[in-house]
DSSP file (Angstrom, degrees, kcal/mol; ACC not computed):
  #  RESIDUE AA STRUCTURE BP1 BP2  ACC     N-H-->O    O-->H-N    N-H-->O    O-->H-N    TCO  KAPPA ALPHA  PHI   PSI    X-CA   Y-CA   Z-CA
    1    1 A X              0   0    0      0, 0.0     2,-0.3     0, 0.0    10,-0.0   0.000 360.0 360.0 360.0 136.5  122.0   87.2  107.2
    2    2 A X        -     0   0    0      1,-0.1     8,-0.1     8,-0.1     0, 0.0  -0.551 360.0-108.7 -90.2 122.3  124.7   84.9  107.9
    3    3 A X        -     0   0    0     -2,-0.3     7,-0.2     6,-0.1    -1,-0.1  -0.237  18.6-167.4 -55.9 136.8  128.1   85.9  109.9
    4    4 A X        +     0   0    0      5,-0.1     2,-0.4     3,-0.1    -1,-0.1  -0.400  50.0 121.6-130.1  74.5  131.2   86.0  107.9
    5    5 A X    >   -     0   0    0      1,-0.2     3,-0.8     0, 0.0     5,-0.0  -0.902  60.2-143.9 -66.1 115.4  133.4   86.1  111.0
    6    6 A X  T 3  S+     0   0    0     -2,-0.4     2,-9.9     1,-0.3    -1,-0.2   0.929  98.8  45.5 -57.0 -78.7  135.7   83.3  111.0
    7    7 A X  T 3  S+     0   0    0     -3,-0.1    -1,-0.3     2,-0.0     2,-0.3   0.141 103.2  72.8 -47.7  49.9  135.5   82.7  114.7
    8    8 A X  S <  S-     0   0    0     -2,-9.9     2,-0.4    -3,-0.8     0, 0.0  -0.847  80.7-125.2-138.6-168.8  131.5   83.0  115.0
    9    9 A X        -     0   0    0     -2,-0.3    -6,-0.1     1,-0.1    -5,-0.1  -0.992  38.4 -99.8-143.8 136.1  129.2   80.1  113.7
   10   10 A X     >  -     0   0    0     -2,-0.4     4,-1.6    -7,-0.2    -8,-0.1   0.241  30.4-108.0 -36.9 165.2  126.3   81.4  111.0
   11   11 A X  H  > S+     0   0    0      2,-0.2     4,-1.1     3,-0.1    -1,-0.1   0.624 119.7  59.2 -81.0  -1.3  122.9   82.0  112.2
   12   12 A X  H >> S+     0   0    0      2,-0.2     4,-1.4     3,-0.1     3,-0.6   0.964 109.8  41.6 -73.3 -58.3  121.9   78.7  110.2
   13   13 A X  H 3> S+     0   0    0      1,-0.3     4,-1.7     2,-0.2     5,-0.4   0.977 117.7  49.8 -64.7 -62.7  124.2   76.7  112.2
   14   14 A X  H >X S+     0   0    0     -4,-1.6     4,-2.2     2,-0.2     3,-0.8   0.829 103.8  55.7 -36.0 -47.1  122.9   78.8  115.5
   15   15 A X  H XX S+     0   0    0     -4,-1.1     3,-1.4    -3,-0.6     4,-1.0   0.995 113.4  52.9 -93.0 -85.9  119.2   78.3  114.8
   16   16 A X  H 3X S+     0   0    0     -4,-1.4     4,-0.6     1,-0.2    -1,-0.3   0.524 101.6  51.8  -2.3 -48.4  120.4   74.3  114.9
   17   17 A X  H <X S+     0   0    0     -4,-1.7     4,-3.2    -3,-0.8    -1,-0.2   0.679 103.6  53.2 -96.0 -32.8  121.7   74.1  117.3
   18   18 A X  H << S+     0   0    0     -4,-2.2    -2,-0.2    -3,-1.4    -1,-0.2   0.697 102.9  60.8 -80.9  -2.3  119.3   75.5  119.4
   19   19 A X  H  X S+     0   0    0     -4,-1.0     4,-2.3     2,-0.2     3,-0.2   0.726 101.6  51.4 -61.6 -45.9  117.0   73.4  118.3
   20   20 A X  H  X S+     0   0    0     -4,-0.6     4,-1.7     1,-0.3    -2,-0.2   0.972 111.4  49.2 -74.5 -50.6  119.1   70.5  119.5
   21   21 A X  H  < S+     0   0    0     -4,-3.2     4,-0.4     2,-0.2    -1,-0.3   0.507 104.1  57.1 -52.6  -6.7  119.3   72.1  123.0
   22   22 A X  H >> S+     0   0    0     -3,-0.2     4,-4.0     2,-0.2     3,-0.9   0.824 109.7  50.7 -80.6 -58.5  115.4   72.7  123.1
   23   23 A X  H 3< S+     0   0    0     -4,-2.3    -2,-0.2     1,-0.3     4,-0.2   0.854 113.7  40.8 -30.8 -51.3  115.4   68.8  122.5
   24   24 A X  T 3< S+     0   0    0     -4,-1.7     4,-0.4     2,-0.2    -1,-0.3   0.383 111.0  57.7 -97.2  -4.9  117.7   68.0  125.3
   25   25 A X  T X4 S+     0   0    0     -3,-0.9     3,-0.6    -4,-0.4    -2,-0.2   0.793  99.6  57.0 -45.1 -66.9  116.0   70.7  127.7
   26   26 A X  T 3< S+     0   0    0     -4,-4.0    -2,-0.2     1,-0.2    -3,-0.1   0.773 102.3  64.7 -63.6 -19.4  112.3   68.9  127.4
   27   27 A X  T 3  S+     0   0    0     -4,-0.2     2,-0.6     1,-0.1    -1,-0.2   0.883  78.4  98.6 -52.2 -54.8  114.4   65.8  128.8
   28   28 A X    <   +     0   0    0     -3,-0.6    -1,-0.1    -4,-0.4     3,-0.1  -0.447  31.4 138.6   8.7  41.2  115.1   67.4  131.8
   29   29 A X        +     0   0    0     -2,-0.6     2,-0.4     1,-0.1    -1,-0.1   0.156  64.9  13.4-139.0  17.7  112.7   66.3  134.5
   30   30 A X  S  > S-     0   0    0      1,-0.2     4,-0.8     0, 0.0     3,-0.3  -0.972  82.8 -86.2-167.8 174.2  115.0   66.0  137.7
   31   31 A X  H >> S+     0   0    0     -2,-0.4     3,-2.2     1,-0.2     4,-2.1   0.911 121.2  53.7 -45.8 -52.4  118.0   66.7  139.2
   32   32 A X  H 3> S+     0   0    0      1,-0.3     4,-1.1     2,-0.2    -1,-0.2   0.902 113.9  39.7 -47.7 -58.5  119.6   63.7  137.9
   33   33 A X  H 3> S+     0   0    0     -3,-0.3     4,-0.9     2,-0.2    -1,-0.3   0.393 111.5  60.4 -72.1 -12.0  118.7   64.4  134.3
   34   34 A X  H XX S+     0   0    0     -3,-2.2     4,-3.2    -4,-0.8     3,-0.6   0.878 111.9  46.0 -90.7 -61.7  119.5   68.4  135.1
   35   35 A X  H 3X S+     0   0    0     -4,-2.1     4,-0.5     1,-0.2    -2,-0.2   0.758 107.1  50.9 -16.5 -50.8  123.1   66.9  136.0
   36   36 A X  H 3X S+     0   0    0     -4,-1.1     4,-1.2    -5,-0.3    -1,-0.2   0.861 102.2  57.5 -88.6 -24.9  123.7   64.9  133.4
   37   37 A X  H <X S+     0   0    0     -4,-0.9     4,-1.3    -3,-0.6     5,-0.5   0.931 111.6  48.6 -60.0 -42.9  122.9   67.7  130.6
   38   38 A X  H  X S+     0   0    0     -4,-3.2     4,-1.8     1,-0.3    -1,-0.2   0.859 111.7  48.3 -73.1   0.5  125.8   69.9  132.3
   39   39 A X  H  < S+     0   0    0     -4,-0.5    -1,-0.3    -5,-0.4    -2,-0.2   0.861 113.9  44.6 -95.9 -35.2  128.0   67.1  132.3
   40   40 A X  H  < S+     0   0    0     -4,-1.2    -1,-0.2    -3,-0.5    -2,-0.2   0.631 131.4  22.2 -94.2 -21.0  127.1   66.4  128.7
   41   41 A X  H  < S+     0   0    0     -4,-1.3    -2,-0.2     1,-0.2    -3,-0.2   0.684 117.8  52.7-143.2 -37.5  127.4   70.3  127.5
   42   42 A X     <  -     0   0    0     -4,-1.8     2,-0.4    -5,-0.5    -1,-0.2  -0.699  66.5-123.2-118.3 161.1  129.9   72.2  130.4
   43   43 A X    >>  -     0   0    0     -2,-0.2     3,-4.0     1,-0.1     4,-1.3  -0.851  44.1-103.1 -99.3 148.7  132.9   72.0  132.2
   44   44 A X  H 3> S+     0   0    0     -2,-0.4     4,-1.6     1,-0.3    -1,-0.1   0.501 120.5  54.5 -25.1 -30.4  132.8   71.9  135.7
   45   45 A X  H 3> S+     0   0    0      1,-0.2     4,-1.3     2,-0.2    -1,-0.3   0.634 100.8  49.9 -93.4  -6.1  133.8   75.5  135.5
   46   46 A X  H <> S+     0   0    0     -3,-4.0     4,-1.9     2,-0.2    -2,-0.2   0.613 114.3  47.3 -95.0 -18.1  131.5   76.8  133.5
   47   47 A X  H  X S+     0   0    0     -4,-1.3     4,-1.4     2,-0.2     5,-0.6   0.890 112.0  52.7 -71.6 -48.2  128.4   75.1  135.7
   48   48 A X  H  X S+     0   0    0     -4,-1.6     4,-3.8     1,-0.2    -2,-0.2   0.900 110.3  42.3 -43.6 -39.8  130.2   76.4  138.6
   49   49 A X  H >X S+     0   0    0     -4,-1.3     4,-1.2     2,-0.2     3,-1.2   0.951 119.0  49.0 -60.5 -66.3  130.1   80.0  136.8
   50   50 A X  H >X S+     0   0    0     -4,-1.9     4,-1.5     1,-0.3     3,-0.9   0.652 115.9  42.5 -46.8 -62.9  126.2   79.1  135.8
   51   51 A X  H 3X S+     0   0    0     -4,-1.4     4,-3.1     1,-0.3    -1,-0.3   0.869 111.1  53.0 -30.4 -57.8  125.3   77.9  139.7
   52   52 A X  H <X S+     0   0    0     -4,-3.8     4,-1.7    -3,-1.2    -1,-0.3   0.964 110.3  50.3 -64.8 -39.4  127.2   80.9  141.3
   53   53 A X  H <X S+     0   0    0     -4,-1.2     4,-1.7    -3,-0.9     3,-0.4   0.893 115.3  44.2 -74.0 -31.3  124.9   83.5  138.8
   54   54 A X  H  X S+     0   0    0     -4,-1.5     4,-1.5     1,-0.2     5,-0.3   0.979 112.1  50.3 -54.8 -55.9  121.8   81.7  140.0
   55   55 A X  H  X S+     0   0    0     -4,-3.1     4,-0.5     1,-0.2    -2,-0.2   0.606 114.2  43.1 -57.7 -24.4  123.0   81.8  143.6
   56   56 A X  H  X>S+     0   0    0     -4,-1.7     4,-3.4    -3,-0.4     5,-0.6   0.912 116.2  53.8 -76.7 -52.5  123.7   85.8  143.3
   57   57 A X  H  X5S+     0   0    0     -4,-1.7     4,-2.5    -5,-0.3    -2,-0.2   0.843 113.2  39.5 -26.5 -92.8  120.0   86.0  141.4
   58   58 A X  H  X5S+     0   0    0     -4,-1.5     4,-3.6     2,-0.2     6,-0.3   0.837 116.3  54.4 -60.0 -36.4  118.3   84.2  144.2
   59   59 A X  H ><>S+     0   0    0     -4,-0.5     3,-4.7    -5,-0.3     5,-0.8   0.914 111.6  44.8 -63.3 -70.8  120.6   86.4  147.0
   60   60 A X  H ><5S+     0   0    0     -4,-3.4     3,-1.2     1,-0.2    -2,-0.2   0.815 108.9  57.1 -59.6 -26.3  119.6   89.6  145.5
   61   61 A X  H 3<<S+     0   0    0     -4,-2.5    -1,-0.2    -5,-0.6    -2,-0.2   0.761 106.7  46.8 -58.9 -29.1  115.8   88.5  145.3
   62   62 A X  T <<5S-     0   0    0     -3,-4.7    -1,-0.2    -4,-3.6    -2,-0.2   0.282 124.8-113.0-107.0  41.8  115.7   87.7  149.2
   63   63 A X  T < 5 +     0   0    0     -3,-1.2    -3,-0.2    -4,-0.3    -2,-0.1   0.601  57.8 166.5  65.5  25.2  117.3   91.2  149.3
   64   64 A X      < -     0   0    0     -5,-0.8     2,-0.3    -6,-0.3    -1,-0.1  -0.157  34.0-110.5 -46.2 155.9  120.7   90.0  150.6
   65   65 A X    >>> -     0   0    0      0, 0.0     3,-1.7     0, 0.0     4,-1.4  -0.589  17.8-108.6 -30.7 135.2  123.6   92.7  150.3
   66   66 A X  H 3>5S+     0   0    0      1,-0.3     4,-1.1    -2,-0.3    -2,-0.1   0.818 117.6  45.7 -62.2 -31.5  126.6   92.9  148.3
   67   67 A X  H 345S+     0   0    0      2,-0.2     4,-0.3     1,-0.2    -1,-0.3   0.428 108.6  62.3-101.7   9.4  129.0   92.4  150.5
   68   68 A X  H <4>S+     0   0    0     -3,-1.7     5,-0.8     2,-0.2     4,-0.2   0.550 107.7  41.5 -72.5 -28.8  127.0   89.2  152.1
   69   69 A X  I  <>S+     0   0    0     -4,-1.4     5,-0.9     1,-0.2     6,-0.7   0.760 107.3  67.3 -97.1 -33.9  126.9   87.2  149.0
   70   70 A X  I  X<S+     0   0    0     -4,-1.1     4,-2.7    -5,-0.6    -1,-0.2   0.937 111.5  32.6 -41.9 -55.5  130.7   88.3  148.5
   71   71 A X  I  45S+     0   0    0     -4,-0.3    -1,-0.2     2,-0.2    -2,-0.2   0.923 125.5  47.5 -74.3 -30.9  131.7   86.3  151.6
   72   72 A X  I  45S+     0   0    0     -4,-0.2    -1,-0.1     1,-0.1    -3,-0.1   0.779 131.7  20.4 -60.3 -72.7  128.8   83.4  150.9
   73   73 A X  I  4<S-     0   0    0     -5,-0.8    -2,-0.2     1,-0.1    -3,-0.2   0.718 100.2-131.8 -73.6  -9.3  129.6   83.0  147.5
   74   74 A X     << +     0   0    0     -4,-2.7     2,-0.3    -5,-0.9    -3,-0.1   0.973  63.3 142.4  46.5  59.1  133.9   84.7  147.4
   75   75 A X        -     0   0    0     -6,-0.7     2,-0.4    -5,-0.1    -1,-0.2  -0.799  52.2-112.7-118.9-167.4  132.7   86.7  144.4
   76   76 A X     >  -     0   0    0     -2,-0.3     4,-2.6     1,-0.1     5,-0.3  -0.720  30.6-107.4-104.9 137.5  133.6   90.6  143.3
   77   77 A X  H  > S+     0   0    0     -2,-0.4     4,-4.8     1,-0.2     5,-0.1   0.890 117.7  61.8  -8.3 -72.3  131.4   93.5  143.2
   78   78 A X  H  > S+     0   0    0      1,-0.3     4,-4.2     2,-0.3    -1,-0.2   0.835  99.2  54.2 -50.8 -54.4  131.4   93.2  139.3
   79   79 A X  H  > S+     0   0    0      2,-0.3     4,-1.3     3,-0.2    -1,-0.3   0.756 110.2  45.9 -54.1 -31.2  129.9   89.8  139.3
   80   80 A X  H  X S+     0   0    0     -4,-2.6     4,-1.1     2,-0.1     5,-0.4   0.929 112.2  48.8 -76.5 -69.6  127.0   90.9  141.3
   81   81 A X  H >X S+     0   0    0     -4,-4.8     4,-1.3    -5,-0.3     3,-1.2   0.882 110.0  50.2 -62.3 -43.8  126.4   93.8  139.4
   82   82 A X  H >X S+     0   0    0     -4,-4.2     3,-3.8     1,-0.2     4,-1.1   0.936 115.0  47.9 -48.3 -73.2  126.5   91.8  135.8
   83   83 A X  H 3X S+     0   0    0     -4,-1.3     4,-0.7     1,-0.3    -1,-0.2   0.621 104.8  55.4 -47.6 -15.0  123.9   89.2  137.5
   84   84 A X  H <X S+     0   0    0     -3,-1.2     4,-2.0    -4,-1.1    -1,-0.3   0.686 101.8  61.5 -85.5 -38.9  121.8   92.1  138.7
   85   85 A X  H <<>S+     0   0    0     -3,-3.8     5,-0.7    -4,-1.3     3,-0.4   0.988 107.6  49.6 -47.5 -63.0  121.9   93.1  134.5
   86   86 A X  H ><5S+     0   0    0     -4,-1.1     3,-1.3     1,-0.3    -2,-0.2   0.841 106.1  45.6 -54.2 -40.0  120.3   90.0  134.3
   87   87 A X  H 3<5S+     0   0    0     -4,-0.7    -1,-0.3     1,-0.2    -2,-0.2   0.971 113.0  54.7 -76.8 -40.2  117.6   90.4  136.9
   88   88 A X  T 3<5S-     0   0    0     -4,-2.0    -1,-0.2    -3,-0.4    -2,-0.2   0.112 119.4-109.8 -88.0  14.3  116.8   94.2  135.3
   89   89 A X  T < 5S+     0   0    0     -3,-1.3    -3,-0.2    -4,-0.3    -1,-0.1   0.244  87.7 113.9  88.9 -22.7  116.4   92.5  131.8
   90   90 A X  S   <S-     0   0    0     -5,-0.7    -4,-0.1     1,-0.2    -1,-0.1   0.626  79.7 -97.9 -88.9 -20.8  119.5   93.9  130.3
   91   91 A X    >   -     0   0    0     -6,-0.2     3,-3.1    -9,-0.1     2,-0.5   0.001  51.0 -64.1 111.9 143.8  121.6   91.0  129.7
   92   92 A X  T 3  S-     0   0    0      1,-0.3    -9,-0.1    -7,-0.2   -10,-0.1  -0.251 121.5  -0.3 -64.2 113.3  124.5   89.6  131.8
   93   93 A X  T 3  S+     0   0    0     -2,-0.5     2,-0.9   -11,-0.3    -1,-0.3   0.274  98.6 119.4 110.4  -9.4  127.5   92.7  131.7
   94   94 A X    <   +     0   0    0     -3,-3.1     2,-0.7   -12,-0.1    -2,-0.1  -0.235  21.1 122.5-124.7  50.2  125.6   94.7  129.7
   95   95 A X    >   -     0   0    0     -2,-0.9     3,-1.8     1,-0.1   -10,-0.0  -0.916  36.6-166.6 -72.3  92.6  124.8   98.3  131.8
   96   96 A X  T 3  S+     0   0    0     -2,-0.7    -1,-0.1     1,-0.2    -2,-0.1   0.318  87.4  64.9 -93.8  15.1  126.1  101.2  129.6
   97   97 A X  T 3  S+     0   0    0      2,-0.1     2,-0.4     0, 0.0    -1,-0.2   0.228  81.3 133.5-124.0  -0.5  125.7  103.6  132.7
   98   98 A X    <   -     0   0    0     -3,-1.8     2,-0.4     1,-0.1    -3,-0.0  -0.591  57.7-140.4 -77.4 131.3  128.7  101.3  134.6
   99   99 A X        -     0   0    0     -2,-0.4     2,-0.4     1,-0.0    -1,-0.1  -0.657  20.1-141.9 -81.7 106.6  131.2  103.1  136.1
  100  100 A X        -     0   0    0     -2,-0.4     2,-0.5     1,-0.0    -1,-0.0  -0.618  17.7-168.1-100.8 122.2  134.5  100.8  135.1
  101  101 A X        -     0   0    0     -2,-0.4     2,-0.3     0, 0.0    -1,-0.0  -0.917   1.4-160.3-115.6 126.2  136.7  100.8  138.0
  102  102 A X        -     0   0    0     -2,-0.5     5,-0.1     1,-0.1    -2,-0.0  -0.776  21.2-107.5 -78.9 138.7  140.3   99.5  137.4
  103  103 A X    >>  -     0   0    0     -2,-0.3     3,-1.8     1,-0.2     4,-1.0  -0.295  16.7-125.1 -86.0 179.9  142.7   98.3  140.0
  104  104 A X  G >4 S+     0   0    0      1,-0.3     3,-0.8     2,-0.2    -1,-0.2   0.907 107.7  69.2 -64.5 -27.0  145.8  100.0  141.1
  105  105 A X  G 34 S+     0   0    0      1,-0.3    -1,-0.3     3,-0.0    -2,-0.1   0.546 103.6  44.6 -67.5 -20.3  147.9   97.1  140.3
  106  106 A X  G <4 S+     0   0    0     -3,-1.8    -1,-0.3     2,-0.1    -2,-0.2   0.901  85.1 103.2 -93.5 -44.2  147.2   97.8  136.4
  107  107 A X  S << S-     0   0    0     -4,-1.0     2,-0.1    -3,-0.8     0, 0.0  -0.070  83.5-126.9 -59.2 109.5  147.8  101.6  136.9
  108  108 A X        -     0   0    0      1,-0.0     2,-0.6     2,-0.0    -1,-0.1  -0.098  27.8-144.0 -63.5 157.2  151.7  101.8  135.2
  109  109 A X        -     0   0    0     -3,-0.1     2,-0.3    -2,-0.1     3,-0.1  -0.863  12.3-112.0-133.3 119.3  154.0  103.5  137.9
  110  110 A X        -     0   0    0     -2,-0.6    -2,-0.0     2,-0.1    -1,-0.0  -0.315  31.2-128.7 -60.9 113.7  156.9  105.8  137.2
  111  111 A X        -     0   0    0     -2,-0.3     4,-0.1     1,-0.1    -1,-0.0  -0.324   9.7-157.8 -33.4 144.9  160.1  104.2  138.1
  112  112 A X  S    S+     0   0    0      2,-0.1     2,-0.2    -3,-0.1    -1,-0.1  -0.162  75.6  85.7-121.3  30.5  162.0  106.5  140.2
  113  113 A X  S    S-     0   0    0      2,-0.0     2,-0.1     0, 0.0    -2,-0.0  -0.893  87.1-117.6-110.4 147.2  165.2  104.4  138.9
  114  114 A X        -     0   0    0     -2,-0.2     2,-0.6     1,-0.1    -2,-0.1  -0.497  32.3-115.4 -93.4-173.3  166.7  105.6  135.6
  115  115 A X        -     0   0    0     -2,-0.1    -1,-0.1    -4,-0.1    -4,-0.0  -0.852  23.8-108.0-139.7 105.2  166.6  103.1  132.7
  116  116 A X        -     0   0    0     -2,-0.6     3,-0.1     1,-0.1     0, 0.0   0.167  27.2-172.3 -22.9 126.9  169.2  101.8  131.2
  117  117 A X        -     0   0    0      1,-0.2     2,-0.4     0, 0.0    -1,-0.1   0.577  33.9-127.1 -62.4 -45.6  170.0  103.0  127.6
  118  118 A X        -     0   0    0      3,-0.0     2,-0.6     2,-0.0    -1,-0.2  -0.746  55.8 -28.5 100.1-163.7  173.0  100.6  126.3
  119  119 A X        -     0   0    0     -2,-0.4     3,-0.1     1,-0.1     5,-0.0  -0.589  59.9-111.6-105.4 137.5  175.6  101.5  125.1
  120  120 A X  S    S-     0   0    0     -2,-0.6     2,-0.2     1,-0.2    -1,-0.1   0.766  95.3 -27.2 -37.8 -34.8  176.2  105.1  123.2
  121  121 A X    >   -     0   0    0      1,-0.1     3,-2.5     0, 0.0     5,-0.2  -0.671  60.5 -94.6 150.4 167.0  176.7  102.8  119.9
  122  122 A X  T 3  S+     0   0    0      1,-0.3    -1,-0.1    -2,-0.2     5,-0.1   0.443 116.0  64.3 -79.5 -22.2  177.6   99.8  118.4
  123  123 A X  T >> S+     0   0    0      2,-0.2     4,-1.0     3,-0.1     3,-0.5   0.907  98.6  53.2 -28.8 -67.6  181.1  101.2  117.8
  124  124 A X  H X> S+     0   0    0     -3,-2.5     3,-5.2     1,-0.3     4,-1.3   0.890 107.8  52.1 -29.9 -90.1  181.9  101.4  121.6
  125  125 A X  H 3> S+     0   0    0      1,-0.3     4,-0.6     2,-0.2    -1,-0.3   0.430 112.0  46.2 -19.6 -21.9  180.8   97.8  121.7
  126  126 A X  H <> S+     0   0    0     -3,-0.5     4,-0.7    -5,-0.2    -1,-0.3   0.740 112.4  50.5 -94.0 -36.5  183.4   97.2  118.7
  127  127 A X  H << S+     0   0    0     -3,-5.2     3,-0.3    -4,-1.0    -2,-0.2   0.822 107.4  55.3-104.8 -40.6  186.1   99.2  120.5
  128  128 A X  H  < S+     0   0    0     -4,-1.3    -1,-0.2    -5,-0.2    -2,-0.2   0.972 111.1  41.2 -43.4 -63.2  185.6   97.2  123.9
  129  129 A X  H  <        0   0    0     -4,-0.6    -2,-0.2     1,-0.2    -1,-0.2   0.660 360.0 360.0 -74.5 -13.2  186.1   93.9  122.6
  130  130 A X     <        0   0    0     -4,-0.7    -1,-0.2    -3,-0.3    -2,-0.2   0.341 360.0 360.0-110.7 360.0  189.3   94.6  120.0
């Protein structure tokens, strides 16, 4: 059944398009040729993102620590645990038993100033200027 989402692309178009990547996969057969597909399909930041989730993969496989590949790799907590979804089958983010920790900085904080109001009404304002 087809998406009728503007922003998404149909499952005809999807199915296509992997097709095309299967194509350009089997090309693939060194480093050079692994290069030149991300160069051809990502931006530099979006390999980088792909590299660093392998590099967390391969750290939690030789049983590295979280706060090791933080200082290897300068990633967060969060990013290890999403790539750790991944190793555990579940799909990169996608843990419905994580506990979503915000930082304080987001947390709104009562002024202990009061806040302005304006002026009593538009009269005043009338009665000021004449």
């Amino acid at each position: 059944m087809p998406r009728t989402t503007e922003n998404k692309i149909t499952n005809n178009v999807e199915t296509e398009i992997i097709k095309e990547l299967l194509i350009e996969f089997k090309k693939v057969n060194s480093a050079t040729n692994l290069n030149d597909f991300f160069k051809k399909f990502m931006t530099n930041g979006e390999r980088d993102l792909v590299f660093r989730r392998i590099a967390i993969i391969k750290f939690i496989k030789q049983g590295k620590k979280y706060h090791e590949i933080k200082k290897i790799l300068r990633v967060s907590d969060n990013t290890i645990s999403n790539s750790v979804d991944i190793i555990l089958g579940r799909g990169y983010g996608q843990n419905p038993n994580r506990k979503r920790v915000f930082s304080k900085k987001y947390i709104k904080v009562k002024s202990k100033y009061r806040k302005y109001k304006g002026s009593e009404s538009i009269i005043n304002i009338i009665n000021d200027i004449i």
